[in-house]
ZAKEPA-925469 format. One line per field, with one value per residue (C-alpha): residue number from 1; residue in one letter; chain; x, y, z. Coordinates in steps of 0.1 Angstrom, whole numbers. Example, Ala and Ser with C-alpha at 12.3 -4.5 7.8 and 13.67 -1.06 7.14 Angstrom:
2
resi = [1 | 2];
resn = [a | s];
chain = [A | A];
xx = [123 | 137];
yy = [-45 | -11];
zz = [78 | 71];
//
This chain:
97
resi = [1 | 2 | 3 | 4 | 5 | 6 | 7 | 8 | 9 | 10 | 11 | 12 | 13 | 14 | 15 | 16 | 17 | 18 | 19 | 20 | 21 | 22 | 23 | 24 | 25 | 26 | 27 | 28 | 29 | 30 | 31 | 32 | 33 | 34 | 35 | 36 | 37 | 38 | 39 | 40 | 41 | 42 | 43 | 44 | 45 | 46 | 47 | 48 | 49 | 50 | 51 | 52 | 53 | 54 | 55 | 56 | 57 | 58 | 59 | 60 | 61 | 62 | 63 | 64 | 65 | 66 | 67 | 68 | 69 | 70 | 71 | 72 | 73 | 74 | 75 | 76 | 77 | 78 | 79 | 80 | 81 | 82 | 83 | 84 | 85 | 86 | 87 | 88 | 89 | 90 | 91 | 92 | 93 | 94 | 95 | 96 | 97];
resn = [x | x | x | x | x | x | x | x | x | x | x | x | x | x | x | x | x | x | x | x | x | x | x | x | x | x | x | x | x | x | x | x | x | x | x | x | x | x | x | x | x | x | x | x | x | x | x | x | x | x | x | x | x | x | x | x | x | x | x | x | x | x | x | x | x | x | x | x | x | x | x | x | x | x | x | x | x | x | x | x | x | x | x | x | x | x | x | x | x | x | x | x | x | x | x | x | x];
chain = [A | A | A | A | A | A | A | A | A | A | A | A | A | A | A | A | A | A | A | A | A | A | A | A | A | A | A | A | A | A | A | A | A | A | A | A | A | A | A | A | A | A | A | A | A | A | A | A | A | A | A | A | A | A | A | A | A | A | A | A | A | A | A | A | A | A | A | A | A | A | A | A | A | A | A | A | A | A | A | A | A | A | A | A | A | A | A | A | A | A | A | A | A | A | A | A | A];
xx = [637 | 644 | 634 | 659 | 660 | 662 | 683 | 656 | 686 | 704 | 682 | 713 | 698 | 711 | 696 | 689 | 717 | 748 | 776 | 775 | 805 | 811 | 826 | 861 | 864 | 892 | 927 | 934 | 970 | 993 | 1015 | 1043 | 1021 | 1020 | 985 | 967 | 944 | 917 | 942 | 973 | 990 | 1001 | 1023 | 1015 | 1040 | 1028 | 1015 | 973 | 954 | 926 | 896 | 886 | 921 | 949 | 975 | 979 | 990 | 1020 | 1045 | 1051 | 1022 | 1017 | 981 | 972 | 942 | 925 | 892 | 889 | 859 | 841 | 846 | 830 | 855 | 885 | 887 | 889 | 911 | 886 | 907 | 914 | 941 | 956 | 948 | 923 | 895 | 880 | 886 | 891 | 919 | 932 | 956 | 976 | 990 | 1000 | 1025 | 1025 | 1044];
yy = [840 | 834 | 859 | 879 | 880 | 911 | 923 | 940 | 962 | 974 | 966 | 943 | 920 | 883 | 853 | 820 | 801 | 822 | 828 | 851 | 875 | 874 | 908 | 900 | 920 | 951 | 944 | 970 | 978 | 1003 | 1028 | 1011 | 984 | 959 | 938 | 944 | 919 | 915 | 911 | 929 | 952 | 987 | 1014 | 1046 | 1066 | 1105 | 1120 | 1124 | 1156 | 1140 | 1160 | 1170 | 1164 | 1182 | 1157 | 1139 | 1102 | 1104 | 1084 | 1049 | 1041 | 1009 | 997 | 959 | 940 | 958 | 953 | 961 | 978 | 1005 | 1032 | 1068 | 1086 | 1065 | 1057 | 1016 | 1005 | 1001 | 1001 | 1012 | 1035 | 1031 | 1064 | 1077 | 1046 | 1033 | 1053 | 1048 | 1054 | 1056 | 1029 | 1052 | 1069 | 1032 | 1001 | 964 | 960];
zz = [106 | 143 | 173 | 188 | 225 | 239 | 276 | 294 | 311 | 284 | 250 | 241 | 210 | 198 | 185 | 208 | 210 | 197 | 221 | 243 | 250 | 286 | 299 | 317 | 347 | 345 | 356 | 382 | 384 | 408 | 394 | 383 | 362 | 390 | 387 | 422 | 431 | 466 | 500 | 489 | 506 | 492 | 497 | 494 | 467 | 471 | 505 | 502 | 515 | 534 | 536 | 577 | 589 | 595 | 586 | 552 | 546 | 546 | 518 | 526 | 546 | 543 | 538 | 544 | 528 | 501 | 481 | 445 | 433 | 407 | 430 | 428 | 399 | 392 | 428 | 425 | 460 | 491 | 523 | 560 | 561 | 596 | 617 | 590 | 589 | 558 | 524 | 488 | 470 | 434 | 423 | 408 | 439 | 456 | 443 | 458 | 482];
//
């Protein structure tokens, strides 16, 4: 009988030398089923309240060079909506462009 070795983070157990699944990171993609990927640029489909303005984002702003990320919620687009500074958005409100 072999020891197990033990993830201190998450208790995970498996014996030396077996494979290891690897986790594959999450495909991220707008509302129409487009894959989104770091640099795109993205339309906006549905005009957004924004919280301490007056004005929403309109639909069809355009927004240019975006991050993927685990965002707070399902919030996973990091960007800089022109007018309104950095945000996050959800990729379901935005398609490629």
């Amino acid at each position: 009988m072999s020891a197990l070795l033990v993830c201190p983070e998450c208790a995970h157990e498996w014996a030396p030398g077996s494979e290891v699944e690897v986790a594959a990171e999450p495909v991220i993609k707008d509302a129409f089923g487009n894959v989104l990927a770091d640099g795109d640029t993205v339309t906006i489909i549905k005009d957004l309240k924004v919280k301490g303005s007056s004005s929403p984002i309109k639909v069809g702003t355009k927004v240019r060079n975006i991050h993927l990320v685990n965002g707070v919620g399902d919030h996973d687009i990091d960007c800089k909506v022109e007018g309104f500074g950095p945000m996050q958005l959800k990729s379901s409100v935005v398609k490629k462009a």
